[in-house]
N, C-alpha and C positions, 0 to 999 in steps of 0.2 A: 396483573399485566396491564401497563396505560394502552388506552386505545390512542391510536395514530389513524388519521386522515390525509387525504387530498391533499389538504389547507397547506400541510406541513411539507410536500413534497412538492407543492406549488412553489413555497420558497424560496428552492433551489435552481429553478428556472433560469437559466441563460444568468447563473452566478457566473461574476466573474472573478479575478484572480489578485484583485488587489488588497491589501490591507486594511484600508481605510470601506471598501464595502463589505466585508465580510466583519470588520467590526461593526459597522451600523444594522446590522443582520442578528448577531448578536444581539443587541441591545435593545433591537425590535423588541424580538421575543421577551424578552425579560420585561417591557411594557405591557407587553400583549398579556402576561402572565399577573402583571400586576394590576390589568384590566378588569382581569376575571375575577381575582381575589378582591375586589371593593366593591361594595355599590353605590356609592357617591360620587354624583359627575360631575360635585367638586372638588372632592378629593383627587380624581382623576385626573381634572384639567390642572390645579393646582402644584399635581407631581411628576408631569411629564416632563418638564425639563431636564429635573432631576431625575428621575428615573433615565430616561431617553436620551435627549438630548445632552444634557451635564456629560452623564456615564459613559457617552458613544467616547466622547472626549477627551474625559479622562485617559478611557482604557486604551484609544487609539493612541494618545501621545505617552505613555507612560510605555506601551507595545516601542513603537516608532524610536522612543528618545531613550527609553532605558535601560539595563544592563539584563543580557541576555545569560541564560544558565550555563553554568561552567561545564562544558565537557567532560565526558564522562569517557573513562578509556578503561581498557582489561593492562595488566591484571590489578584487579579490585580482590582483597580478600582470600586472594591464592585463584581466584578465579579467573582463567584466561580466555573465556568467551568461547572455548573448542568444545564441543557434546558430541558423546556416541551416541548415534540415530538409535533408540531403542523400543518396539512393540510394547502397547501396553497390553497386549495379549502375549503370555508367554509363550505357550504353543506355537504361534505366529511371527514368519521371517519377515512379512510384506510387513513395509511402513506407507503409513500412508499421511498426508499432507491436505489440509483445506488452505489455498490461498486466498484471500479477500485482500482488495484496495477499496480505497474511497471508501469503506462501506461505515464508515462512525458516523452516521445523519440522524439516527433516532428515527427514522421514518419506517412506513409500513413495512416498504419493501425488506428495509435492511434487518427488520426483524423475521419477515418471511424468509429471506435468505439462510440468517442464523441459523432459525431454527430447523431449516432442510441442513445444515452443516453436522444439526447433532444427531439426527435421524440416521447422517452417515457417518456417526461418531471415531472421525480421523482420530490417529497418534496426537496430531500437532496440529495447533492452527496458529497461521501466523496473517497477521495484519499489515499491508505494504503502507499505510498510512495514511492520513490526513484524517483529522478530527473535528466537523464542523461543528463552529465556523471560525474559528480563531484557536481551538483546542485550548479551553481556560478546562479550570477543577469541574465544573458543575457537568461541561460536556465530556469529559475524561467520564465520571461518574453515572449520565444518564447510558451511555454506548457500553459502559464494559465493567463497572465496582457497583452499580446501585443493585440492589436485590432483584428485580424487577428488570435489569441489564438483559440485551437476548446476548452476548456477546457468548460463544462457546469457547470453554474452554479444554483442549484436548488433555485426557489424562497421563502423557508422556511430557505436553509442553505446550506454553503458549506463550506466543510470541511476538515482537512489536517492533515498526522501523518506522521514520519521523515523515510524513512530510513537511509540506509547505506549509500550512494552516498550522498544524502545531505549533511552527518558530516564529507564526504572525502574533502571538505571547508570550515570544522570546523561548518558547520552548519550557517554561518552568512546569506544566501540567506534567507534560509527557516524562521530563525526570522525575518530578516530585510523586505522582500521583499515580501514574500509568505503567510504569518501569517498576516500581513496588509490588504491583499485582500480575506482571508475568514471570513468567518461570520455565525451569526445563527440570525434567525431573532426572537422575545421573542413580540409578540404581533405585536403592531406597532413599535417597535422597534428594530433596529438590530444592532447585540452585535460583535462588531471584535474579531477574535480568538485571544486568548488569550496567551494560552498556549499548545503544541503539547500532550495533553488528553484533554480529553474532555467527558462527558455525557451526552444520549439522555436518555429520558424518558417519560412514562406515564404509567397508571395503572393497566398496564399488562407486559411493557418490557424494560429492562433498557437495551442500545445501550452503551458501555465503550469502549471507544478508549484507547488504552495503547501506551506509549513511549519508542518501543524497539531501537529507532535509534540512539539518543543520546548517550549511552554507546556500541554504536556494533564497535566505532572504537577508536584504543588505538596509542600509541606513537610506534616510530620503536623499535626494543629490546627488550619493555617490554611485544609486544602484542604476541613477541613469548616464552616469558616466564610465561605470565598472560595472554592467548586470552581472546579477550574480550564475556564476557557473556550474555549482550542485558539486564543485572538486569536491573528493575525499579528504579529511584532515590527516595534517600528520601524523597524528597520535592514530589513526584507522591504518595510514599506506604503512608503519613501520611493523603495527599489529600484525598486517597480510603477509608482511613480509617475513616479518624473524617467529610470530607465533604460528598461523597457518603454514607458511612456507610456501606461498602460494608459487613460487619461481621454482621450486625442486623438480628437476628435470626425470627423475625417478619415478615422480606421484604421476599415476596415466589415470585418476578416479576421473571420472564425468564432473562437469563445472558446473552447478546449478546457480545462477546470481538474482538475487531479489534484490528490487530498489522501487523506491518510488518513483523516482523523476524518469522518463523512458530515454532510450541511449538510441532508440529512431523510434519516428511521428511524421505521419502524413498530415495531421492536423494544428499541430501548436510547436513551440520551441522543440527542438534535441538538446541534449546533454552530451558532448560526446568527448569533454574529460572527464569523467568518473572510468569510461572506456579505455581512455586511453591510459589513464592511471592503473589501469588492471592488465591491459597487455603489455605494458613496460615491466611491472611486477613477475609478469607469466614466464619472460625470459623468452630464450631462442625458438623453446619446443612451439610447432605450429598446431595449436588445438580450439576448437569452438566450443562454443559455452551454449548452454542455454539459460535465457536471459527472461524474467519475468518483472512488470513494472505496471504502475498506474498510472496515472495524475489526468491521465484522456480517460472521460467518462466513457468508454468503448468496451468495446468486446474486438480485438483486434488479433489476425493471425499474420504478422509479416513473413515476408519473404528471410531466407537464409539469406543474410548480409554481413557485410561490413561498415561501420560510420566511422570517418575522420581516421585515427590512430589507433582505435580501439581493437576488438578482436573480433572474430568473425561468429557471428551469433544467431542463433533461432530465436527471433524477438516476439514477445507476446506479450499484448497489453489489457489486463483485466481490472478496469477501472470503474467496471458496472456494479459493485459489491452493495450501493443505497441510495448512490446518488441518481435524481433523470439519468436513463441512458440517451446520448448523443446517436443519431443513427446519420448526420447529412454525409456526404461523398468530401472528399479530398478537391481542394479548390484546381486542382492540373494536372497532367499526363504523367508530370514525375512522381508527384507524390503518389499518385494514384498506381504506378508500379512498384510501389514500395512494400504496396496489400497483398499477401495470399489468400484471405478472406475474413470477411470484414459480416458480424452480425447483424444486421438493416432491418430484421422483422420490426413491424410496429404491432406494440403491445397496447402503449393505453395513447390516446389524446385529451391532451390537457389546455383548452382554449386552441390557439395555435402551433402548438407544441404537439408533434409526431413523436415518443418515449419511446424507448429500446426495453427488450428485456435483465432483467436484472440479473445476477449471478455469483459463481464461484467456482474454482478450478479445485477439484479433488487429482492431488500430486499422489501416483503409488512408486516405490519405488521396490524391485521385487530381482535381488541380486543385482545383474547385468542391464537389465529394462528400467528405462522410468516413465508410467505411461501416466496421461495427462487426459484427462476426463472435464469439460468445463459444460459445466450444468445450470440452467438460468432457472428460476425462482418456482417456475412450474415443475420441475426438477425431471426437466427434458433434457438429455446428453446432445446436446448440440454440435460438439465437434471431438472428439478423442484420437489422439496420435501416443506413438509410443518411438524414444529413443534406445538404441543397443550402444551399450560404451565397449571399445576395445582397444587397447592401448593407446587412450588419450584420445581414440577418434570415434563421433557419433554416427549411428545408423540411422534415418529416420524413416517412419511410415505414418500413413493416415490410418485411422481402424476405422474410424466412422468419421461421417461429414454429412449434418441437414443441405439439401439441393439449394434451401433459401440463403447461402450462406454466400455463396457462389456470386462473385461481381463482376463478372465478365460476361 
């Protein structure tokens, strides 16, 4: 097992969101690594251009100017992306679920995390995305395929959706590399992902992975004339529609929606056509979802809301899976009523840097209930609520709630 420090979690430090510095971040490392392995500091001085500087270069404009990976849609193979939710315990009707975002950083935490995930060795684990720092092969490899990977993988299924950082490499890892090594297992059989959505189901609650990563990044020029909006592609909205059936006025199962980009944020952008593309899809019947997302480095419980055209949703944002956790406040009154509660403990300080605790949400789902257990690194249940679905419509309750959670 590599040892991780500090050093490496320093890194990530008030990262920001652009392409061009999460490639230079990148490229660091790969210097830093080629630091280590020489001891000639003229070798050193002699290969840093090319090591660093050249390579920032190359790989930033070759990301920027070149052709992004083709799309990938169901059905592949007879394969239409629908799975019956299945126990890998036979005896057992409860399924149960580890969700992790942001959590691909190869740092301490995101391996302390992991490995509290297998201790509570879920059905399934699935991954809401982003793969620092650009998601190339190598970091596909260190987070989830190298021997030495903490990445769990559930023995019913493990699972994977794109973000941002993945498509800042056009996306080729996350098809080529990382979609090969997940799976769902369909009996005795187990079925390789396919395509970045995906549906869990059984006869109470249908599990919808969405592909907001694919479209969240655009060409230089155009992305600041046309930002990019996280839409759904085609090849996904026709999926939801004529494979899931997601508009069948008959279907009353409970909506569970996984994405990365969030559909509300007190902190950074919304997305709120991915939203609105799924309550056009829903049809007439009036029913709430519950909605899980990252991309905010948070531990976030919002309020039951609606954004934009979208549907009316239980939004929760667990973006704390490896990266700093963010703990500052909502810059105003509005956004600030947006929070039901918000995790603010400070765990570590790092120079001037107040760090959140880290974590992950254990999803059960048990018949009629889906209760929601979100657990930080010390593998304290920090907040757990449980939903009752009954013809299409949710019940909610808190079971438990830390006092420090509380922002009012």
């Amino acid at each position: 097992m590599k040892e991780k420090s500090e050093e490496r979690t320093k890194k990530f430090l008030a990262l920001g969101h652009s392409e061009a510095e999460n490639h230079a971040k990148t490229q660091q490392e790969l210097y830093e690594k080629h630091v280590k392995e020489t001891s000639s500091v003229t070798n050193v001085i002699s290969e840093f251009f090319k090591t660093n500087l050249f390579g920032f270069a190359w790989h930033y404009l070759k990301s920027r100017f070149g052709p992004r990976h083709p799309y990938q849609a169901y059905p592949r193979n007879g394969d239409t992306g629908v799975y019956q939710l299945q126990s890998s315990i036979p005896s057992r009707e409860e399924i149960s679920i580890a969700l992790l975002s942001d959590w691909a950083s190869d740092t301490a935490e995101s391996d302390k995390v992991a490995h509290l995930v297998s201790r509570y060795a879920p059905d399934y684990t699935i991954h809401l995305g982003d793969i620092y720092f650009v998601g190339t092969p190598k970091e596909v490899e260190e987070n989830f395929t190298a021997p030495y990977a903490s990445w769990y993988y559930g023995a019913s299924g493990s699972l994977a959706l794109s973000g941002n950082h993945e498509m800042y490499s056009n996306g080729n890892a996350f098809f080529q590399h990382l979609l090969p090594a997940m799976y769902v297992q369909e009996g005795e059989i187990r079925k390789t992902q396919q395509a970045g959505f995906f549906c869990l189901e059984n006869e109470y609650w249908r599990v919808i992975g969405i592909d907001t990563g694919y479209t969240s990044v655009s060409r230089p020029l155009l992305e600041i004339v046309s930002p990019p909006d996280c839409h759904l592609k085609k090849e996904q909205v026709e999926w939801l529609c004529d494979v899931v059936k997601l508009g069948n006025p008959g279907d009353k199962r409970g909506l569970i929606i996984l994405s990365h980009h969030p559909y509300i944020s007190a902190f950074r952008e919304e997305y709120t056509r991915p939203g609105a593309q799924l309550r056009e899809l829903m049809g007439e019947f009036e029913r709430p979802v519950i909605w899980f997302w990252g991309h905010d480095h948070r531990l976030v419980i919002y309020n039951k809301d609606v954004n934009g055209k979208g549907p009316v949703a239980f939004g929760r944002c667990l973006g704390h899976g490896g990266l700093p956790v963010e703990i500052k406040m909502p810059d105003n009154e509005t956004d600030l009523a947006k929070i039901h509660l918000y995790d603010r403990r400070v765990r570590l300080e790092l120079g001037r840097y107040k760090l959140g605790y880290n974590g992950f949400v254990k999803l059960q789902l048990d018949k009629d209930k889906a209760i929601a257990e979100y657990i930080d690194l010390e593998d304290t249940c920090v907040f757990e609520e449980e939903w009752t679905i009954k013809n299409g419509q949710l019940d909610w309750k808190i079971l438990k709630s830390l006092p420090e959670l509380a922002i009012r």
